[in-house]
N, C-alpha and C positions, 0 to 999 in steps of 0.2 A: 503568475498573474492573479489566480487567485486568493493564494496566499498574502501577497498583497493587498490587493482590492479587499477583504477579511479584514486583515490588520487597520488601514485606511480606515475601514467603516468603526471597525471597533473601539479605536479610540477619539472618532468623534464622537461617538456614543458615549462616551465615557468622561469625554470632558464637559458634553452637554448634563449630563447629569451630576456630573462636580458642580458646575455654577448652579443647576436647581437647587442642589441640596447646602451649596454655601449659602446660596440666597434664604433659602429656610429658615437658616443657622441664624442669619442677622436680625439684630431687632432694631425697629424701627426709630427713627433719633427723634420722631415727630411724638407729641404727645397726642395729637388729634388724628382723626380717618381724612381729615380735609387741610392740612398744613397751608396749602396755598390760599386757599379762601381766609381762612382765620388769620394770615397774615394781611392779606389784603383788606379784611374788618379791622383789623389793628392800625392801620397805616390811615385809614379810614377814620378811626376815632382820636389818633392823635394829633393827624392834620388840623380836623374839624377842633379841634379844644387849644391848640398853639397859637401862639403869639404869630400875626402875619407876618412879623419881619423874623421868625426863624422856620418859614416855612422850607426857603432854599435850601437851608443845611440839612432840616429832618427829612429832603425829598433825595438830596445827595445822600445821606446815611441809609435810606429804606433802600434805595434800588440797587440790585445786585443782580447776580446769575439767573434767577429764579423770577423776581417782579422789576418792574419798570415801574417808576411813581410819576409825574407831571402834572403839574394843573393848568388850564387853557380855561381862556375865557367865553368858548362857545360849546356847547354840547357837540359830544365826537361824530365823527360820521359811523354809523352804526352799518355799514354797506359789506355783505358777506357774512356776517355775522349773526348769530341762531339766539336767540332769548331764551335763557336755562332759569325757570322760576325757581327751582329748586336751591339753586345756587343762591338766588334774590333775599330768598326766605332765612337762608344761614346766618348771610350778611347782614340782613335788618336784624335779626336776633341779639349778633355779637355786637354789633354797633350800637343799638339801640335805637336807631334811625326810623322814622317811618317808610314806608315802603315807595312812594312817590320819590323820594332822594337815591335811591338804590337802583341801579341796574347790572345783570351782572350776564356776559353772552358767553358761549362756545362757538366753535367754528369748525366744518364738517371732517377736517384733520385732525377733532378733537372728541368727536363724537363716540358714545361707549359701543363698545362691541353690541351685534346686535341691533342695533338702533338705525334704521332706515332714512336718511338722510331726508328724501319726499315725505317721511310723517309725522317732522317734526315740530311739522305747526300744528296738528293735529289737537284741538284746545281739550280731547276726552284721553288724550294721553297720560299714562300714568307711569312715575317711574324717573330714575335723575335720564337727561340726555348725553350729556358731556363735560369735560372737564372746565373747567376755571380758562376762560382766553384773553378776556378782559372784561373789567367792573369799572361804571361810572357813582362817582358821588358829589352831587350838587352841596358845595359847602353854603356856612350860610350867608356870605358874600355875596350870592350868586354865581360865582365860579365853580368850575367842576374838575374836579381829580378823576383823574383817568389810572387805575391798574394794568397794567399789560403784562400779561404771560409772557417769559420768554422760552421759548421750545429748545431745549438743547439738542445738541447735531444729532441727526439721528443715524442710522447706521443705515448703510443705500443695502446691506445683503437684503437678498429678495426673503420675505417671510409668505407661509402656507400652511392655513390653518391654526395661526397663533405663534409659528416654531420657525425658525430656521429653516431654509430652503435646504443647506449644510445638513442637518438632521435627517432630514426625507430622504438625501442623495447618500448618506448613510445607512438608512435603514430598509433603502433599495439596494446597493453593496449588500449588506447582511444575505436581505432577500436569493439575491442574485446567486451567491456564494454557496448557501443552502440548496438551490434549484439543480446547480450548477454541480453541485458533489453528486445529489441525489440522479442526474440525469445520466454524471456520467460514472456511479458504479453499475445505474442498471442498465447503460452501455456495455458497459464492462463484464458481466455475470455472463454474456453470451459467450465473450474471450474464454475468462477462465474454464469455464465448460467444455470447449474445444482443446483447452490446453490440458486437460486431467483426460480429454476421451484419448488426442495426439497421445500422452503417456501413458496410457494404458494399453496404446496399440501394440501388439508384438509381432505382426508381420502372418497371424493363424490364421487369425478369423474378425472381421471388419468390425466395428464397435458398434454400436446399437443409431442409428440414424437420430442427429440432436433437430431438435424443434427450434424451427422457424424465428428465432427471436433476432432481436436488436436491430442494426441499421442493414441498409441494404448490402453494402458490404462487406460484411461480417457474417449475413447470412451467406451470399457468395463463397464466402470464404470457407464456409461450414459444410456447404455443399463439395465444394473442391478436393474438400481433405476426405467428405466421404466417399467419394470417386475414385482418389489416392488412394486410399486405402484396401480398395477393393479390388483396382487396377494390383496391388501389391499382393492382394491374397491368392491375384488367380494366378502373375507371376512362380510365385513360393511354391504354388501347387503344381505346377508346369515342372516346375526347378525338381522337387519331392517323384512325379513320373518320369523325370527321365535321370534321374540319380537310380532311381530304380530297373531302368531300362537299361544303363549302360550297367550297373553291377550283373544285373541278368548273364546280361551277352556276354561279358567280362569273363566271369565265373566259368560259363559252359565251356567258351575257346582255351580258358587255361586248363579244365580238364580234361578234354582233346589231348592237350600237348601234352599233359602227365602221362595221360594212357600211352602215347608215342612213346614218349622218352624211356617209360619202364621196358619198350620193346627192344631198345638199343641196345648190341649184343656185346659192346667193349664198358664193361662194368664203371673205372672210371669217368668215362663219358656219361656213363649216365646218371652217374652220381651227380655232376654238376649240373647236368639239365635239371636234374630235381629242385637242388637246390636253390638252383635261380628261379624256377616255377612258385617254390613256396616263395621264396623273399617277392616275389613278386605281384602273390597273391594275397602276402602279408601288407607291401606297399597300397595296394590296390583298395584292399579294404579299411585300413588305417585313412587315405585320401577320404573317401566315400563315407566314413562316417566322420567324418567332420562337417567335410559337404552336407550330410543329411542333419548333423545334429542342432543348426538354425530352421527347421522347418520341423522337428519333433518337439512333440510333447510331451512337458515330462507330467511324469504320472507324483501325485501325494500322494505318501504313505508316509507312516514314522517310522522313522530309520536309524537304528541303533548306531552310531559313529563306532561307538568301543569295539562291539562285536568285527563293524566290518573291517576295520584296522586290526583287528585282535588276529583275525583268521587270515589276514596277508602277511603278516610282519611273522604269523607260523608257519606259514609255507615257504618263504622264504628262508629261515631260520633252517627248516630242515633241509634244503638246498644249499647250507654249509654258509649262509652270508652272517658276519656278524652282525649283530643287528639286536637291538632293546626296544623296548615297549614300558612307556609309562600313564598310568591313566587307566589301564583297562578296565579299572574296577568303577569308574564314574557312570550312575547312574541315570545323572540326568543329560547325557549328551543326546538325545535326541533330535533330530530334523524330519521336517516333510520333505520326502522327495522319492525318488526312484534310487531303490537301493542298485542296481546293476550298475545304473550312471555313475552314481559315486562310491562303488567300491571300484572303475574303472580309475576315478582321479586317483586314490589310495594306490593302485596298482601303480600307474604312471607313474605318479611321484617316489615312491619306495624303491620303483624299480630303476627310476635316473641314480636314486642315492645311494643303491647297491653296486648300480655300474661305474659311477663316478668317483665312489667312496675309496681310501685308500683301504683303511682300518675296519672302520666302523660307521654303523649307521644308528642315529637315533630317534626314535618316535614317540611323539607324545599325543595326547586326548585329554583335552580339558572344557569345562564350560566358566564363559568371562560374560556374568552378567545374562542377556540374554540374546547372547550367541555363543556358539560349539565351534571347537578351533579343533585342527590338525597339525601337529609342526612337523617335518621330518629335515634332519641335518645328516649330515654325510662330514667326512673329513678330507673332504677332497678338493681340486682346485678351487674350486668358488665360481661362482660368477661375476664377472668385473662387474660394479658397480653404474657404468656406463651404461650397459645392455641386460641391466635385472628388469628392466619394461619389456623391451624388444626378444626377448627368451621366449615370449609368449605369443607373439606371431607367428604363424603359420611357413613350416619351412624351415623358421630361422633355427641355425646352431653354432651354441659360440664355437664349436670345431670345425672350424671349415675346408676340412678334405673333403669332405661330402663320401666318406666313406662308411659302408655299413657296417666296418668292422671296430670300426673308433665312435662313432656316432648311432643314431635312430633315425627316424625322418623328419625329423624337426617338427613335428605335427603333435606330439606330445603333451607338450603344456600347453599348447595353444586347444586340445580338444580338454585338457582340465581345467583351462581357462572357460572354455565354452559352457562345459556343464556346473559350475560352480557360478556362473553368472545366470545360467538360468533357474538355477535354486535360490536366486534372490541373495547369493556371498560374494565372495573375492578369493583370490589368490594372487600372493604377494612372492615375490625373494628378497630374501634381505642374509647376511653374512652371516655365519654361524660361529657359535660358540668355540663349536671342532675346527674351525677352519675350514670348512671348505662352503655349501651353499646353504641354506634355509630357506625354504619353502611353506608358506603359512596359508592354510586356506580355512577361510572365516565364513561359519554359514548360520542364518537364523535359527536359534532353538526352536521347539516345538512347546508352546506355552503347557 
């Protein structure tokens, strides 16, 4: 509507200023500042000096659109009608007439801008009143020629001020339009303000309380989200003590049970109680730092990518997995972050594509621009294209025996998903060159 209502206004603005400025353009077909009077002095001294019997034709030839000519044999009724001297005074000039044969009125429809209808008999008044409405001329018959103005139609649009009612109703659009942007961006500033604090929230620690602005409901609204927010913090923080509470408890009972089972006096049995103790303590904590790693903070530092790929893909290597490394020599792969976290993703990732890898595994470090990549590929089955999003859900694996001896805990890339989004990257899969999966994780350089 505004857009509209803009448009609307502005091209009446614009065609009103087209006819000013055509009107400018044109020049006037009149030779005189008074065309009608100097005609009606011309009609006036040809009358006056013609033959009587070709008065009818020359009153048929003068009168047109503009004058009406007639001669009557009483003097006019002069009733409504304003006495304009000034007018009188042109007349006798151009006719030559004396002034007693001349009359020449305006009428209050005719009168100049300006000019107070009540002061215009005023005899110390100075200055013309109004236009040409009608002039009498006593010929010398004793008959009188009557002049009559005729007013062309006039336009019924309402005018204010001199202009076009059209113009004003434009120029209040405009107004309107102006007002109307201006009110509602700085409606608006209080929005975006709440939408940059909303993005900046991360679930840690509540954003800084915004000030009181804009409508009442907005402020409402601003208030609400900071209550949310803080309502979310104490949550996280509930969430953060008893993540810590149950790994506590967790911990102590399973080394209870270790101590037990080492006491167990038929050696194969105890071999498995072990065994299922670590896997279990393995599960346990695997869970639990995921659980915990949306409520931690990661720490900035600059963190060398090459090094910390450089020093897994070597331990690896002497653990007998084939396995390459390209890039190590790149300089600027730098990021802020916590190095433990992400040499945790390098781990996970390296170590799917050791497990999964028939042959061989491949790793690479580069910087694209300014961001630091990781790729690692395997030549192993892949990941169907269907489920390279869903890989990264918690839990999920495309192996579904749910076995520890085929599979992980499916927790995996869902915890290299989590710290690689919290380092401000991504982590992608996409098909590899070997055949089997690709794993791309893309993190801010350090300027």
């Amino acid at each position: 509507m505004l857009l509209l209502l803009g448009a609307l206004s502005l091209l009446v603005l614009a065609t009103v200023a087209l006819d000013h400025w055509q009107r400018a353009q044109e020049r006037s077909p009149y030779a005189s500042r008074f065309p009608r009077v100097d005609q009606a002095a011309n009609i006036m001294a040809l009358l006056r000096d013609a033959d009587p019997a070709q008065r009818p034709a020359i009153l048929r030839a003068v009168s047109g659109e503009a004058l009406k000519a007639e001669i009557v044999d009483q003097s006019p009724d002069e009733t409504g009608l304003i006495r304009e001297p000034r007018l009188e005074a042109r007349l006798c000039r151009v006719t030559g007439a004396p002034a007693d044969r001349v009359q020449a009125f305006t009428d209050a429809a005719m009168l100049h801008r300006g000019v107070d209808p009540a002061d215009v008999a005023n005899p110390e008044r100075r200055g013309p009143i109004g236009r040409l409405a009608a002039a009498t001329y006593r010929l010398p018959d004793g008959r009188f020629l009557v002049v009559t103005a005729i007013e062309a139609h006039r336009s019924r649009m309402p005018w204010l001020l001199g202009q076009p009612l059209s113009l004003w109703v434009a120029v209040l659009g405009v107004a309107v339009t102006v007002l109307v942007t201006v009110g509602a961006r700085h409606e608006l500033a209080p929005l975006r303000r709440l939408t940059e604090a909303v993005s900046r929230f991360d679930g840690r620690a509540p954003g800084p309380p915004l000030a009181a602005r804009g409508a009442p409901e907005i402020r409402r609204l601003a208030q609400a989200v900071q209550a949310m927010q803080e309502r979310i913090v104490g949550l996280m923080g509930e969430r953060s003590l008893l993540i810590g509470a149950i790994s506590h408890d967790l911990k102590t009972y399973l080394t209870r049970m270790r101590l037990r089972a080492e006491g167990v006096a038929e050696p194969e049995r105890r071999v498995r109680l072990i065994e299922d103790l670590d896997a279990m303590r393995a599960l346990i904590e695997t869970a639990l730092g995921y659980a915990r790693g949306t409520a931690a903070e990661v720490g900035r530092t600059p963190v060398d990518l090459a090094d910390i790929v450089a020093v897994e893909v070597a331990e690896h290597a002497a653990q007998g997995a084939a396995i390459t490394l390209s890039g190590e020599d790149v300089r600027d792969a730098t990021v802020a972050g916590d190095a433990v976290a992400l040499r945790r993703v390098v781990a996970n990732l390296i170590g799917n594509a050791v497990k999964f890898g028939r042959a061989s595994v491949a790793v690479a470090v580069r910087r694209t621009g300014t961001a630091c990549q990781i790729v690692v590929e395997d030549d192993g089955p892949g990941i169907p294209e269907a489920e390279r999003s869903a890989v990264f859900s918690p839990y999920y694996r495309v192996e579904r025996s749910r076995s520890r001896r085929t599979g992980g805990t499916g927790l995996g890339l869902a915890i290299a998903r989590q710290i690689a989004e919290a380092h401000g990257g991504t982590i992608v899969a996409e098909a590899a060159a070997l055949g089997g999966a690709r794993l791309v994780v893309t993190l801010p350089a350090l300027a």
